[in-house]
C-alpha positions in Angstrom: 78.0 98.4 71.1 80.9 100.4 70.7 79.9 102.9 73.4 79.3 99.6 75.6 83.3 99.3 75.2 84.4 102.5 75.8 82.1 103.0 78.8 83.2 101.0 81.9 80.3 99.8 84.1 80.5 100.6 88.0 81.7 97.4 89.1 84.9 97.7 86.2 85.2 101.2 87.8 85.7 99.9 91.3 87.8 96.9 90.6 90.0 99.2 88.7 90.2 101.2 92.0 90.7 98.7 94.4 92.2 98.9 97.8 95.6 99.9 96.9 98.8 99.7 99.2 97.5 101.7 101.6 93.6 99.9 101.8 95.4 96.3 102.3 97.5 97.7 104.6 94.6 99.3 106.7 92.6 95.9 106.6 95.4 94.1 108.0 95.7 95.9 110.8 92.1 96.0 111.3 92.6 92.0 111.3 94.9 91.9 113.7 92.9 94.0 115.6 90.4 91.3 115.6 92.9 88.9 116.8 94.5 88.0 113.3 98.3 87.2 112.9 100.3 90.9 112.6 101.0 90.0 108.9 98.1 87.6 107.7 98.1 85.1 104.9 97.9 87.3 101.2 94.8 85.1 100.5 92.9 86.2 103.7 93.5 89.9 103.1 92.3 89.7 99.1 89.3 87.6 100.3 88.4 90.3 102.9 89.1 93.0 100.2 86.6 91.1 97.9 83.9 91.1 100.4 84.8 95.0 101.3 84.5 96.2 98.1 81.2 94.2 97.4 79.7 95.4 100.2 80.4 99.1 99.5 79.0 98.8 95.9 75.8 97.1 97.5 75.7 99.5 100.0 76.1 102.3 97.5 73.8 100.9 94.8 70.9 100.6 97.6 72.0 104.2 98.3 71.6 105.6 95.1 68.1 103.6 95.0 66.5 105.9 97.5 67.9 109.4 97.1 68.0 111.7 94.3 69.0 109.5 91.1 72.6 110.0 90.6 73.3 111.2 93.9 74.7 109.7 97.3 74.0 111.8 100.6 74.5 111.0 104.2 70.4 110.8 104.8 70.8 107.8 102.0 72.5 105.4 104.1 71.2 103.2 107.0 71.1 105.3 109.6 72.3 102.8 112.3 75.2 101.9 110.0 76.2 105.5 109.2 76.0 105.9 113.1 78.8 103.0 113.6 81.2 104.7 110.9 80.7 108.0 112.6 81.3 106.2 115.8 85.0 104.8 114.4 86.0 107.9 112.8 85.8 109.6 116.3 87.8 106.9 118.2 90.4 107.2 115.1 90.7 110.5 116.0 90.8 110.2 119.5 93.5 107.7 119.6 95.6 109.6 117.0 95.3 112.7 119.2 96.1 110.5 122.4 99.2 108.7 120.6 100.6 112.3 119.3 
């Protein structure tokens, strides 16, 4: 039981993580992007962390399910959800190149 201790499970791993500064600060503007108050209320912004972080260890777990054990690659993941965040990362870069 001892090595139960020492060893931290997943989920202890990722709320150990967390969001950070910088993670809150992204999912507020990404609420008020979506029509939220510039500076939302604390609790909605550590509610929608909660449900960001669960989905990523869900979506991650699922992940690990189907490829090689141990191992997360891009073929892994839903395909029509891996197409979305390819999607955003190209408009992020397109509008950082177009405010620059």
């Amino acid at each position: 039981m001892a090595d139960e201790e020492e060893d931290p499970t997943f989920e202890e791993e990722i709320e150990e993580i967390g969001g950070g500064a910088e993670g809150r600060q992204e999912l507020q503007c990404m609420m008020f992007g979506f029509g939220d108050d510039q500076n939302p209320y604390t609790e909605s912004v550590d509610i929608l962390e909660d449900l960001v972080i669960e989905f990523i260890t869900e979506m991650t777990h699922k992940a690990m399910l189907i490829g090689r054990q141990g191992r997360v690659q891009v073929e892994d993941i839903d395909p029509r959800k891996f197409a979305r965040v390819k999607d955003l990362g190209r408009k992020a870069c397109e509008l950082a190149n177009y405010e620059s």
